[in-house]
Backbone as a chain_set.jsonl record, in Angstrom:
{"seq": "XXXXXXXXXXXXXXXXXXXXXXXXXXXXXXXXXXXXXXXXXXXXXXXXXXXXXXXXXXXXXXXXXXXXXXXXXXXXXXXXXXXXXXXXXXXXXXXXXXXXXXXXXXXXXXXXXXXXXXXXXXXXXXXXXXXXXXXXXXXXXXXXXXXXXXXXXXXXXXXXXXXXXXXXXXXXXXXXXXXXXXXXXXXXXXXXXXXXXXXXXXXX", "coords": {"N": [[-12.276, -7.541, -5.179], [-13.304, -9.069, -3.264], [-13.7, -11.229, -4.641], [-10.612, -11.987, -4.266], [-9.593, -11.769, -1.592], [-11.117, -14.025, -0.836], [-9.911, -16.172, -2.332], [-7.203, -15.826, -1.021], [-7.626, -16.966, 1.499], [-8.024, -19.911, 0.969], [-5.373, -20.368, -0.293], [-3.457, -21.089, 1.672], [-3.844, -23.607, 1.629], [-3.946, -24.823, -0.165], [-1.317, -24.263, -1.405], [-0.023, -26.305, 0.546], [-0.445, -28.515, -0.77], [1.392, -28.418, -2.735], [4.957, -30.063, -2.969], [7.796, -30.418, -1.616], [9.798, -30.691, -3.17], [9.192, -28.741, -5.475], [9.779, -25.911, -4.476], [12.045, -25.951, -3.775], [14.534, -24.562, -4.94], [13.548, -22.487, -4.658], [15.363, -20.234, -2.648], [17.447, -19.233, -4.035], [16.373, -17.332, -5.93], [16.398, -13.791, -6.527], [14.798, -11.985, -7.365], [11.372, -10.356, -7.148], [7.974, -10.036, -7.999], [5.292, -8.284, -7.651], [1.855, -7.873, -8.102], [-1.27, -6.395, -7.661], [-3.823, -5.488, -5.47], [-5.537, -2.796, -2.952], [-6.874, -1.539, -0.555], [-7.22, 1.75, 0.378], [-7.072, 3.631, 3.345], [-7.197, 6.995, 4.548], [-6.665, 8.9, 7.667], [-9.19, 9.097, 9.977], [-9.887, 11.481, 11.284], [-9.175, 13.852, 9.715], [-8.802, 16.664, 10.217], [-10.183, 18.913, 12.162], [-13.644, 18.465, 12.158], [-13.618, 17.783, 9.642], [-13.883, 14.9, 6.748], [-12.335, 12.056, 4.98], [-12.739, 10.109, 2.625], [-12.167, 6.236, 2.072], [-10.91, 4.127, -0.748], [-10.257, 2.18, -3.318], [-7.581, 1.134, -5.614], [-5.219, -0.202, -7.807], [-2.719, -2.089, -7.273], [1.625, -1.925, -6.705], [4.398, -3.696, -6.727], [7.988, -4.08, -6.521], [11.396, -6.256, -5.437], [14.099, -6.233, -4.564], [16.411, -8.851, -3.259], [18.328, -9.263, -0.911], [19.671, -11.037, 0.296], [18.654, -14.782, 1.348], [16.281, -13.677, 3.132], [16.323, -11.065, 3.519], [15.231, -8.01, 2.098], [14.586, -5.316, -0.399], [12.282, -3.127, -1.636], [10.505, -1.799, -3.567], [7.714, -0.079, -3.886], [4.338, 0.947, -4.776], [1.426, 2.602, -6.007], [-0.167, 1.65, -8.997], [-2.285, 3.169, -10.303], [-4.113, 5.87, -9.195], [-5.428, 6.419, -6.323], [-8.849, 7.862, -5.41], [-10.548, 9.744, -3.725], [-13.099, 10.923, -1.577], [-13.939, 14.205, 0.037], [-15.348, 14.827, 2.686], [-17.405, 17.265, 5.114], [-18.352, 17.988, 8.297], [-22.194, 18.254, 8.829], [-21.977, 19.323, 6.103], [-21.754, 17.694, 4.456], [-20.473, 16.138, 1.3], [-17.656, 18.018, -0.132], [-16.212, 17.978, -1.549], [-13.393, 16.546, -4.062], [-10.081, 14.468, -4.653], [-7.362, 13.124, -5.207], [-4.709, 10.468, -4.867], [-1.246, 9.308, -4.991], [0.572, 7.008, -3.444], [3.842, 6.326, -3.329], [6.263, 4.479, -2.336], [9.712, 2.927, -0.603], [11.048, 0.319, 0.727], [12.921, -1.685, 3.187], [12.61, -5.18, 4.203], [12.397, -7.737, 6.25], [12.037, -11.012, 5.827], [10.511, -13.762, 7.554], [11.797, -16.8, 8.616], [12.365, -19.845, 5.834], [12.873, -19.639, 2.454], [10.856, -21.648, 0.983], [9.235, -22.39, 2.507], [5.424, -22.874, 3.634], [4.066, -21.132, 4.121], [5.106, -17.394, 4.82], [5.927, -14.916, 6.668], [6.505, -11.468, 6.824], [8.11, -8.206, 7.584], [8.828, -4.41, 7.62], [10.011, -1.315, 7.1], [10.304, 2.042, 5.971], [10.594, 4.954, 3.544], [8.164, 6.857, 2.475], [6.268, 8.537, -0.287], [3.155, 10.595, -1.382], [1.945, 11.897, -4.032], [-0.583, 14.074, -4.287], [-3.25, 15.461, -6.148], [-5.415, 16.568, -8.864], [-7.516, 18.174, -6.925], [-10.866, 19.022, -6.247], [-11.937, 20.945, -4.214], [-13.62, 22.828, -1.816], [-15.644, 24.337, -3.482], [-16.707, 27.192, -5.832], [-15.156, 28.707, -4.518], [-11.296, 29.955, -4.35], [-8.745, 27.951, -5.868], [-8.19, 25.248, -3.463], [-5.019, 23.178, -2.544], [-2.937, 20.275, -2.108], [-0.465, 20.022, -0.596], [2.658, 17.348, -1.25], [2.803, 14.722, 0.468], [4.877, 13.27, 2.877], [6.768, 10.44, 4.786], [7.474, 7.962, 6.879], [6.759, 4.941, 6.488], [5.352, 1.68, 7.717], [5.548, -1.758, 7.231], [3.732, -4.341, 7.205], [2.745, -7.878, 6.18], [2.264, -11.276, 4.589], [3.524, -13.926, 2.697], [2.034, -16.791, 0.652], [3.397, -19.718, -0.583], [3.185, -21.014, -3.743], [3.963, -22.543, -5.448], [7.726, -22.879, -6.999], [7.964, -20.542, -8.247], [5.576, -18.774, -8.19], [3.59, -16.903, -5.807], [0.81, -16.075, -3.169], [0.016, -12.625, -1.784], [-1.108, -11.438, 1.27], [-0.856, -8.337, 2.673], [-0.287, -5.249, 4.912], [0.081, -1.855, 5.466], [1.019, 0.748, 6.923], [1.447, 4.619, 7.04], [3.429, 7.538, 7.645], [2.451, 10.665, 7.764], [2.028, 14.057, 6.977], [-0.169, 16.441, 5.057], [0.329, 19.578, 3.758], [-1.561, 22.265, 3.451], [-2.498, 24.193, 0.782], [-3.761, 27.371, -0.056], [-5.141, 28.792, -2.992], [-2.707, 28.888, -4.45], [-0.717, 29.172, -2.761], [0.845, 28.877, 0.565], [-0.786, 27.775, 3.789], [0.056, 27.066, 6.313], [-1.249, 25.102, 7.351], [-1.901, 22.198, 8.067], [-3.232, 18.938, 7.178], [-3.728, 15.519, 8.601], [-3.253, 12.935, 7.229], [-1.97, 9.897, 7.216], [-2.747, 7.36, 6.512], [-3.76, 3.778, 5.944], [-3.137, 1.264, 4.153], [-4.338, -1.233, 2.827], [-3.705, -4.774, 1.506], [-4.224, -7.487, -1.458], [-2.663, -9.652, -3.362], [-0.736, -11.051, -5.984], [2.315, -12.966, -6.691], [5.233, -13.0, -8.942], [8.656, -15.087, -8.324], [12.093, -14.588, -9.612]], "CA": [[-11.446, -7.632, -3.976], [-13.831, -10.122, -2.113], [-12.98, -12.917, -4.492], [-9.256, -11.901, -3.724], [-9.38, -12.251, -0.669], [-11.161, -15.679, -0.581], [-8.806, -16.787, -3.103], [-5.623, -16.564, -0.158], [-8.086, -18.375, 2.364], [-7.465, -20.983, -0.299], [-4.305, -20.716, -0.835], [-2.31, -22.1, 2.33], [-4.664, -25.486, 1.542], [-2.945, -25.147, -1.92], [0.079, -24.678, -0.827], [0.34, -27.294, 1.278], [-0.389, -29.723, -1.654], [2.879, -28.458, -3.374], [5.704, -30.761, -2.584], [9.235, -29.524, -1.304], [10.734, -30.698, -4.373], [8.481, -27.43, -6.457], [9.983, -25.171, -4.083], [13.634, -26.211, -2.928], [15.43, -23.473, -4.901], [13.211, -20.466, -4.117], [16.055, -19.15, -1.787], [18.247, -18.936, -4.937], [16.142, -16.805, -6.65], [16.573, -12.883, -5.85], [13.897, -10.82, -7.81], [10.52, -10.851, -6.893], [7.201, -8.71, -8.441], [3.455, -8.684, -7.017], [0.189, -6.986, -8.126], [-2.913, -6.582, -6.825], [-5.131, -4.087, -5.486], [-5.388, -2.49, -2.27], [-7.827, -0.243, -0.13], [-6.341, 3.054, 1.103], [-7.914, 4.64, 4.567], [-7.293, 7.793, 5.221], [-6.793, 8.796, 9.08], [-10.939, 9.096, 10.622], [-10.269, 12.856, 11.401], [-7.693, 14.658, 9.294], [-8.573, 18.037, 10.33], [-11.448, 19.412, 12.692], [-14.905, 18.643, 11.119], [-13.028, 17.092, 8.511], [-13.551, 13.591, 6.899], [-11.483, 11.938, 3.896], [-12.942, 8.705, 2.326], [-10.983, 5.642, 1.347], [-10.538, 4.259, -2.122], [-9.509, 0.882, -3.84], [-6.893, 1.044, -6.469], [-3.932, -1.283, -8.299], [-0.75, -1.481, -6.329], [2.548, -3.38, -7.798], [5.837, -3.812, -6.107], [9.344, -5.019, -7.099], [11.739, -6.573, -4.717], [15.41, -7.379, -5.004], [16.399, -10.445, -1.908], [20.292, -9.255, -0.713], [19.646, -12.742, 1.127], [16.944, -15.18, 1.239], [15.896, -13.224, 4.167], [16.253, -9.237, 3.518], [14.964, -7.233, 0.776], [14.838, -3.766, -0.406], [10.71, -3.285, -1.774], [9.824, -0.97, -4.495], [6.179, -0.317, -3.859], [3.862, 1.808, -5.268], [0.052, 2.357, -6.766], [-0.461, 1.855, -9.864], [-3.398, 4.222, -10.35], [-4.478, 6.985, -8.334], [-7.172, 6.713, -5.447], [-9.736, 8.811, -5.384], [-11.091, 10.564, -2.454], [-14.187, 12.13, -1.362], [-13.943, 14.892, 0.805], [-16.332, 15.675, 3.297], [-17.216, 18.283, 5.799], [-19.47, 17.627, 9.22], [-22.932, 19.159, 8.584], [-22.095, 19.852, 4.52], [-21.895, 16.276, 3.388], [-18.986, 16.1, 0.358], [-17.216, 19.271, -0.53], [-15.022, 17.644, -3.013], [-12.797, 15.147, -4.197], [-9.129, 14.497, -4.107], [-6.556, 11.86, -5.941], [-3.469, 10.876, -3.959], [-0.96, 7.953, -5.413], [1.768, 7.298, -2.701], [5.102, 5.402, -3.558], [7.506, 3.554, -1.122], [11.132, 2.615, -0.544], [11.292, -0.377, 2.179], [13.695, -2.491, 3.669], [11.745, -6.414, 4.435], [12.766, -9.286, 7.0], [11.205, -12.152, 5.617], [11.158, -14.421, 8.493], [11.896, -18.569, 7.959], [12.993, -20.203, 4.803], [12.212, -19.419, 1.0], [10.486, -22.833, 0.438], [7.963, -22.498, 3.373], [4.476, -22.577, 3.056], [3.343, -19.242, 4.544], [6.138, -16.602, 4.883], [5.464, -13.614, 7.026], [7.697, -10.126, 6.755], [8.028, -6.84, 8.3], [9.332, -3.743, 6.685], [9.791, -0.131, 7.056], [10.991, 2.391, 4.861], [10.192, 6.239, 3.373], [7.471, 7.21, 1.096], [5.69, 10.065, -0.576], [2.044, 10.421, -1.692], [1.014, 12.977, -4.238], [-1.88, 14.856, -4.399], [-3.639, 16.249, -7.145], [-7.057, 17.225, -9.511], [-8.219, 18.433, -6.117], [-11.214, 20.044, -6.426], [-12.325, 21.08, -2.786], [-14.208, 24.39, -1.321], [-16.863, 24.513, -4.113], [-15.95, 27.624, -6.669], [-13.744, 29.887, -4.587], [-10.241, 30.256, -3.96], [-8.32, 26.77, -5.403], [-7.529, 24.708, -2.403], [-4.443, 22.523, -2.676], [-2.349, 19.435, -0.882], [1.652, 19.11, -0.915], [2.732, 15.917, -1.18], [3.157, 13.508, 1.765], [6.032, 12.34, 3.14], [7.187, 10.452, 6.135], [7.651, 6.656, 7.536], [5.756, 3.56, 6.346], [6.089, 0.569, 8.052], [4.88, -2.381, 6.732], [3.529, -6.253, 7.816], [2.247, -8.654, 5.737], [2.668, -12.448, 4.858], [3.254, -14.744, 1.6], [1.544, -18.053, 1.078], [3.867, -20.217, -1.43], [2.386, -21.82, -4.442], [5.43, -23.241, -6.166], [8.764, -22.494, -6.569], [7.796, -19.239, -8.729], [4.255, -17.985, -7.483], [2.773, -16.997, -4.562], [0.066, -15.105, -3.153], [0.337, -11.952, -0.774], [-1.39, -9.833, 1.703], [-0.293, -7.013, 3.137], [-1.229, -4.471, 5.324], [0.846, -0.668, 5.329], [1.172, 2.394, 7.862], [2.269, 5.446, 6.12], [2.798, 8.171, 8.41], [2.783, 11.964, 7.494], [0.647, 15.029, 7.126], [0.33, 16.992, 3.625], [0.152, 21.016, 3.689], [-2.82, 22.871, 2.817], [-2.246, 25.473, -0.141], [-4.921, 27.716, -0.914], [-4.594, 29.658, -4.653], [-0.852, 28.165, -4.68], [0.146, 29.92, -1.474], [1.143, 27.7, 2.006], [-1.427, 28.498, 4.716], [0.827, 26.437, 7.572], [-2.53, 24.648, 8.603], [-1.734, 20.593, 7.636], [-3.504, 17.899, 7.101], [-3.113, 14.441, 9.278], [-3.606, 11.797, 6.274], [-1.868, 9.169, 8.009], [-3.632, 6.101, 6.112], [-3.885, 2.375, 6.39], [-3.121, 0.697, 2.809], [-4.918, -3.354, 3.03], [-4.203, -5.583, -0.138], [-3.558, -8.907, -1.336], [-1.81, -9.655, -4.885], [0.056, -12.334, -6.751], [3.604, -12.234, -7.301], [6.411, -14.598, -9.092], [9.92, -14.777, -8.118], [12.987, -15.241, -10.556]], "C": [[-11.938, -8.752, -3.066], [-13.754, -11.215, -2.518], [-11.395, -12.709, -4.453], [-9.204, -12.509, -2.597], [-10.229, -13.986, -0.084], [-10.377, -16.578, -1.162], [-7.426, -17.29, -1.726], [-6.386, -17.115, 1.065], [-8.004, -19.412, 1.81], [-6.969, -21.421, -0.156], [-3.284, -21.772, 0.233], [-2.896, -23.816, 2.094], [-3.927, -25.82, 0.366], [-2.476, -25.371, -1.817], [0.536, -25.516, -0.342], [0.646, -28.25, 0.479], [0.774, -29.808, -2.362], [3.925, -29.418, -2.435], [6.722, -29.906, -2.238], [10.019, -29.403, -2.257], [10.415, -29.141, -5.574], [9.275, -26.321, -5.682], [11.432, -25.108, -3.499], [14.467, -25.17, -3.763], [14.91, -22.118, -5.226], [14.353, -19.698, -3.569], [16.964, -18.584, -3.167], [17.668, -17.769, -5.769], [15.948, -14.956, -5.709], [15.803, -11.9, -6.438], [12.236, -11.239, -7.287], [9.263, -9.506, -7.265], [5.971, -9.064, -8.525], [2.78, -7.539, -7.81], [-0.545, -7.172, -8.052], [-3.788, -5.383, -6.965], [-4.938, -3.865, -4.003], [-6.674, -0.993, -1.716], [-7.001, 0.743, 0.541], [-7.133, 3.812, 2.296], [-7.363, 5.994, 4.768], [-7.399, 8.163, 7.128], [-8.801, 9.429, 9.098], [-10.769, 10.518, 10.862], [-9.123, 13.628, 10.758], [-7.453, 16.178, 9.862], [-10.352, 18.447, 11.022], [-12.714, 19.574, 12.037], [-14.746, 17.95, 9.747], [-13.309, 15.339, 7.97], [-13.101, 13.032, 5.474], [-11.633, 10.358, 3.861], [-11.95, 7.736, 1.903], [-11.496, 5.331, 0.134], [-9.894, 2.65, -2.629], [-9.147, 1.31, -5.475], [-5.697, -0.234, -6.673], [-2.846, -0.677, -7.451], [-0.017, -2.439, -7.493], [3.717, -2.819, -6.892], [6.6, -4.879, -6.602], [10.108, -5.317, -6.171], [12.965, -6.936, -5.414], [15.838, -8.4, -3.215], [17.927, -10.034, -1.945], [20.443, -10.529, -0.102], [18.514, -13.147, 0.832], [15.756, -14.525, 2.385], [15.32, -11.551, 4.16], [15.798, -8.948, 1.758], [14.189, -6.175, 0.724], [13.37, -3.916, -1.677], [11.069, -1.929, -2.299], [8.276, -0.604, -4.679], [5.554, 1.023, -4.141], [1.865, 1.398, -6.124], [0.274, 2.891, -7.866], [-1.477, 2.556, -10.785], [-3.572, 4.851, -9.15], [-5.806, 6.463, -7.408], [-7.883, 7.766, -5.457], [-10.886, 8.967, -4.153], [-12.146, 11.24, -2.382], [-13.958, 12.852, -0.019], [-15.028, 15.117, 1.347], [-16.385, 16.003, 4.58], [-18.645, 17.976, 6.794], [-20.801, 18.508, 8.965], [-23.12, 19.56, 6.911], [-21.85, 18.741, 3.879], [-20.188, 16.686, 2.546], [-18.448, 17.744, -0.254], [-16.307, 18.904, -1.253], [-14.234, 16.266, -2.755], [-11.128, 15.414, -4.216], [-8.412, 13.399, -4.697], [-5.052, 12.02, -5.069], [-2.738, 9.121, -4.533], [0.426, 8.006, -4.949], [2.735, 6.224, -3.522], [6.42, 5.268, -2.407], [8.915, 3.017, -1.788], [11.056, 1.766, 0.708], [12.586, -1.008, 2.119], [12.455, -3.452, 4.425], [12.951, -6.94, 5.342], [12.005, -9.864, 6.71], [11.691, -13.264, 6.364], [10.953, -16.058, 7.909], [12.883, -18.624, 6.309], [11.984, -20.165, 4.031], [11.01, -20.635, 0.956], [9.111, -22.985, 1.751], [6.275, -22.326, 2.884], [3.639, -20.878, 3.197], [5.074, -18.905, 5.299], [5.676, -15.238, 5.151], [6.629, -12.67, 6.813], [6.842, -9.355, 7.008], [8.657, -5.883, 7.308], [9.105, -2.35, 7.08], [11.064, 0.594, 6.001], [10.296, 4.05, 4.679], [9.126, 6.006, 2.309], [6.682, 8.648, 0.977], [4.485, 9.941, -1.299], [2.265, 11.637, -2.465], [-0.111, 12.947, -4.78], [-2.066, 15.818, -5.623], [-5.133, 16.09, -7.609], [-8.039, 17.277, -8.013], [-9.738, 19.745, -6.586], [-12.252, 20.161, -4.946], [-12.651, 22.315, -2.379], [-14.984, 24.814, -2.642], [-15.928, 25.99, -5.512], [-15.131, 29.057, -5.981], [-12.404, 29.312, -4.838], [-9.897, 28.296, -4.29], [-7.409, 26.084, -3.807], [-6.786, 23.283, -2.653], [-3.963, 21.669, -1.715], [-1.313, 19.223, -1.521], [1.846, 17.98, -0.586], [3.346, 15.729, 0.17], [4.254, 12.784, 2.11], [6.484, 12.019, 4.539], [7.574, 8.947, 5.992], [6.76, 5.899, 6.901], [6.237, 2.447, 6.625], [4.694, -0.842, 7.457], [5.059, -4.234, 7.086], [2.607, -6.822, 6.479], [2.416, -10.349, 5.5], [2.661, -13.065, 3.497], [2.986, -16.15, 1.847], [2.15, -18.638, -0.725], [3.114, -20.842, -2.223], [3.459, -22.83, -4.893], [6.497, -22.342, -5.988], [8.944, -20.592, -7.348], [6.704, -18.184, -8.099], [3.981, -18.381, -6.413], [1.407, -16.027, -4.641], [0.759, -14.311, -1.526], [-0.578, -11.393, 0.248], [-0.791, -9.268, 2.834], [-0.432, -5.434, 4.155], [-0.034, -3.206, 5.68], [0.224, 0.975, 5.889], [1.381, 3.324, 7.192], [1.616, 6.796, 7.292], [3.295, 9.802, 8.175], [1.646, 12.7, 6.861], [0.882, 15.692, 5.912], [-0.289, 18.288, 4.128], [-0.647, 21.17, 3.005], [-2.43, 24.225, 2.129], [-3.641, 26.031, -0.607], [-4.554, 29.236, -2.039], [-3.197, 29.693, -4.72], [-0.193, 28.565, -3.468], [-0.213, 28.667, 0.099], [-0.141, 28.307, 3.268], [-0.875, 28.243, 6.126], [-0.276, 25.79, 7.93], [-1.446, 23.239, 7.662], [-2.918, 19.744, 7.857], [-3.417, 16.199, 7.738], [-3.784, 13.484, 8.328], [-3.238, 10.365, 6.825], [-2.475, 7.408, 7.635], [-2.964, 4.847, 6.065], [-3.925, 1.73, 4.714], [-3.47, -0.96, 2.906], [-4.622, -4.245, 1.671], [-3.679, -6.635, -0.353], [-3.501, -8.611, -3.245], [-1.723, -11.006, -5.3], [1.195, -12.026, -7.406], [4.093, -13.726, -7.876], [7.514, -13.835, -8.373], [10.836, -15.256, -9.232], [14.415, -14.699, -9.843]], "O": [[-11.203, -9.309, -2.25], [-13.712, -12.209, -1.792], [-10.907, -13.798, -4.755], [-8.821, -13.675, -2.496], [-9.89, -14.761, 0.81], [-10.125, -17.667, -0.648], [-6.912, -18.385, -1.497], [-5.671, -17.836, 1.762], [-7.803, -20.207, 2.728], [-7.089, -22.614, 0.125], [-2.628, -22.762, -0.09], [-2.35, -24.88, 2.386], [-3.422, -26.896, 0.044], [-2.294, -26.586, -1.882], [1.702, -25.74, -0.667], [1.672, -28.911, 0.637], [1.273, -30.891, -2.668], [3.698, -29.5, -1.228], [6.628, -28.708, -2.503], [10.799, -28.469, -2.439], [11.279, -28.647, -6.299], [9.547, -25.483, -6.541], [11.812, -24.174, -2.794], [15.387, -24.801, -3.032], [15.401, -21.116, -5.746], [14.438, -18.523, -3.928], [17.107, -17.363, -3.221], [18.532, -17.142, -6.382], [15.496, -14.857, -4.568], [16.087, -10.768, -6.048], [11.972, -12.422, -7.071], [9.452, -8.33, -6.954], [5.52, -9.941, -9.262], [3.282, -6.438, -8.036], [-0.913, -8.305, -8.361], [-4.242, -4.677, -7.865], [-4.157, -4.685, -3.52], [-7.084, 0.021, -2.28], [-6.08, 0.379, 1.272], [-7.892, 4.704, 1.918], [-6.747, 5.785, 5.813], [-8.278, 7.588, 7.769], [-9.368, 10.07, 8.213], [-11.846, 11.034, 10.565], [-8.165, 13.975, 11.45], [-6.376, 16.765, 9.962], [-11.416, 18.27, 10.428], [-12.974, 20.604, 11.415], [-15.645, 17.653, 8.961], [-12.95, 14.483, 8.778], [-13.626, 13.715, 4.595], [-11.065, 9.534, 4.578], [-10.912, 8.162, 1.396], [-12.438, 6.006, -0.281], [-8.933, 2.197, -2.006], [-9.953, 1.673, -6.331], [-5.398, -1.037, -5.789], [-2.364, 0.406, -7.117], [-0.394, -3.147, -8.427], [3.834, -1.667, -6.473], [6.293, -6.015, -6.963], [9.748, -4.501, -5.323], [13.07, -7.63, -6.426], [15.167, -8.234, -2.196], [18.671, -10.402, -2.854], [21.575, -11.01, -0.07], [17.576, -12.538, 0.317], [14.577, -14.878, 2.419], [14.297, -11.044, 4.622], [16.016, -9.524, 0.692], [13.27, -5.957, 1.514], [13.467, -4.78, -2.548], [11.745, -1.094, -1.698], [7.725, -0.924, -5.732], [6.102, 2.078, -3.823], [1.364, 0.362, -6.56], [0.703, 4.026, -8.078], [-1.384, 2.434, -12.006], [-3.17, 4.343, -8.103], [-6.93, 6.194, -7.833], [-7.227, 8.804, -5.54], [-11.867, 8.265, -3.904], [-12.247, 12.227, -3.111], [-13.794, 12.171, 0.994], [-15.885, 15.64, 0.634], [-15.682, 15.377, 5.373], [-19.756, 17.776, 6.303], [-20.505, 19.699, 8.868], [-24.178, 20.016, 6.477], [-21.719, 18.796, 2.656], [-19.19, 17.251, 2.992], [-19.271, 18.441, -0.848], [-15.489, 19.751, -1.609], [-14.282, 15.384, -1.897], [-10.774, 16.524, -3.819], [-9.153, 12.417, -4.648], [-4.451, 13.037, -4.722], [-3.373, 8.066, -4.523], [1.328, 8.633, -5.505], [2.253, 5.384, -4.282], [7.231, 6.058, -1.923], [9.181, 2.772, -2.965], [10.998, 2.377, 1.775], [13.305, -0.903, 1.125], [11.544, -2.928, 5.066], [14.141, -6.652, 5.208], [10.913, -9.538, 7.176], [12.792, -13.784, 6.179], [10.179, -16.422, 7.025], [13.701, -17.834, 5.839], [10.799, -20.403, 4.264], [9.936, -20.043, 0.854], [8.169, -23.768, 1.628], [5.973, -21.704, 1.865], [3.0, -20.026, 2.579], [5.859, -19.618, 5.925], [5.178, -14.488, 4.312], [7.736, -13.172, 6.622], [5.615, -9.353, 6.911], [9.032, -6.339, 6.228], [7.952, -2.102, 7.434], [12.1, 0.15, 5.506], [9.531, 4.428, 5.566], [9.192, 5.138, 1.439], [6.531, 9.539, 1.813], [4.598, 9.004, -2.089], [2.757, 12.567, -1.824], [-0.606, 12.112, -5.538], [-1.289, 16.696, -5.999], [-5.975, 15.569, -6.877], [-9.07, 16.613, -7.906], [-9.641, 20.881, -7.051], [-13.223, 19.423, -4.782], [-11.749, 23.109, -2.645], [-14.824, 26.023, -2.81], [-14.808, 25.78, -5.979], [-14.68, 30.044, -6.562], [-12.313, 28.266, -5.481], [-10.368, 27.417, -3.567], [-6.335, 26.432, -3.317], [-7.471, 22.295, -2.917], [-4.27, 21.9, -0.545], [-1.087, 18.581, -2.546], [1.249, 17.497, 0.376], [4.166, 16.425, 0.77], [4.506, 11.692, 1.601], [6.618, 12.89, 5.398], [8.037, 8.656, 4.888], [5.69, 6.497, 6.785], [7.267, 2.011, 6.111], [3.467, -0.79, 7.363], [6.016, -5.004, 7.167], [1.832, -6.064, 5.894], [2.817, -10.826, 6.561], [1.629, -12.739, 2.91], [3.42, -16.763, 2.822], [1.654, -18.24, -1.779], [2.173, -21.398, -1.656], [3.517, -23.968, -4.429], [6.505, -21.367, -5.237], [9.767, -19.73, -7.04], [6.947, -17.067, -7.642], [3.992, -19.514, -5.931], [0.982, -15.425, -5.627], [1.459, -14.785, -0.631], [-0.943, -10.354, -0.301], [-0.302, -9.86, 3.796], [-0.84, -4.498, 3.469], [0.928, -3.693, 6.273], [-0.551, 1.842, 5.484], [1.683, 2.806, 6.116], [0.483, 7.086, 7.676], [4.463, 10.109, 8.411], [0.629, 12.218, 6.363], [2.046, 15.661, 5.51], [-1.295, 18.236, 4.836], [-0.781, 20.512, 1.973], [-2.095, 25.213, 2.781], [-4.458, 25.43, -1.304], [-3.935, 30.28, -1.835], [-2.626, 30.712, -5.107], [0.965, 28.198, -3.269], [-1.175, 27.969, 0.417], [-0.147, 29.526, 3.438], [-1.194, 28.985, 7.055], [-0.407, 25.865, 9.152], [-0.53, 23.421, 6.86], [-3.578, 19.972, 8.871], [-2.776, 15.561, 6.903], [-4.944, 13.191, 8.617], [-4.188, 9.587, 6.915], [-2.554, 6.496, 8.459], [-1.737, 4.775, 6.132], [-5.015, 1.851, 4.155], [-2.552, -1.761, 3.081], [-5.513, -4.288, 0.823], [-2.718, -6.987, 0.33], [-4.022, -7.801, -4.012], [-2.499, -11.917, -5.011], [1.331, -11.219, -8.326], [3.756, -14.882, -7.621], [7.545, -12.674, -7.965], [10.483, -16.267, -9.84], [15.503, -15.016, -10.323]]}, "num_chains": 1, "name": "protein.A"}
């Protein structure tokens, strides 16, 4: 991840070196598909005494462009994060896998052919949760999947008229229910996490 991210300090120097002619019919093109990697935060207190580590996994997102401007984002991790649970005073009390997936709507502001291209984006998504194993050997304790709002900023830095590079940075906002031995207890969870990542996409 740390030569990732020196890689797109790089890149707008790259970019720059591309000519206009490599990039003059980006706007024409309306598919577009990144992967990378990405760290996942967890909110700092989910639950009184509570604390819920982050996690670096593969992301990948697809994009269709209704203009050179708007587009409707398919995003999702490609593997599961993995979570350590732990409890103030008791160190880790378990672990935890959670692999959200998104539905956005983008404004990508300026023109296709620019060198850096920022966008905004919000949209729904849902995290689930699973191979929890949390509270030592009583009573399994479970998490219903996540669903709420994610809004999302990030920026592309053009290479040519096909590749770029991305990063990205993603809100996601909703709390997952606490089941213990399959049954609802009404307590929740405030997960609430911060998704960071940079990629490499083409467009066609």
């Amino acid at each position: 991840l740390t030569i990732a991210l020196a890689s797109l300090i790089a890149m707008p120097a790259l970019a720059q070196d591309a000519t206009t002619d490599t990039t003059s019919d980006a706007a024409s093109k309306r598919f577009a598909v990144v992967g990378g990697a990405a760290v996942l935060k967890p909110d700092r207190d989910p639950a009184p005494g509570l604390k819920i580590d982050g996690d670096v996994a593969p992301v990948i997102s697809a994009s269709w462009y209704a203009t050179p401007n708007i587009a409707v984002e398919l995003w999702g991790a490609a593997d599961k994060f993995n979570h350590r649970v732990r409890a103030d005073g008791a160190g880790k009390i378990g672990t935890v896998d959670q692999q959200p997936i998104a539905l956005s709507g983008q404004y990508h502001f300026g023109t296709a052919d620019q060198v850096m291209r920022p966008f905004v984006g919000l949209g729904y998504y849902e995290s689930n949760f699973s191979n929890e194993t949390i509270g030592g050997d009583g009573a399994h304790v479970g998490l219903e999947t996540a669903k709420g709002a994610i809004a999302t900023a990030g920026v592309d830095f053009n290479i040519n008229q096909t590749w770029f590079a991305r990063a990205d940075a993603r809100y996601m906002k909703g709390d997952a229910g606490v089941r213990v031995a399959g049954q609802g207890t009404g307590e929740e969870l405030t997960i609430d996490p911060w998704v960071v990542g940079v990629g490499i996409g083409a467009r066609f």
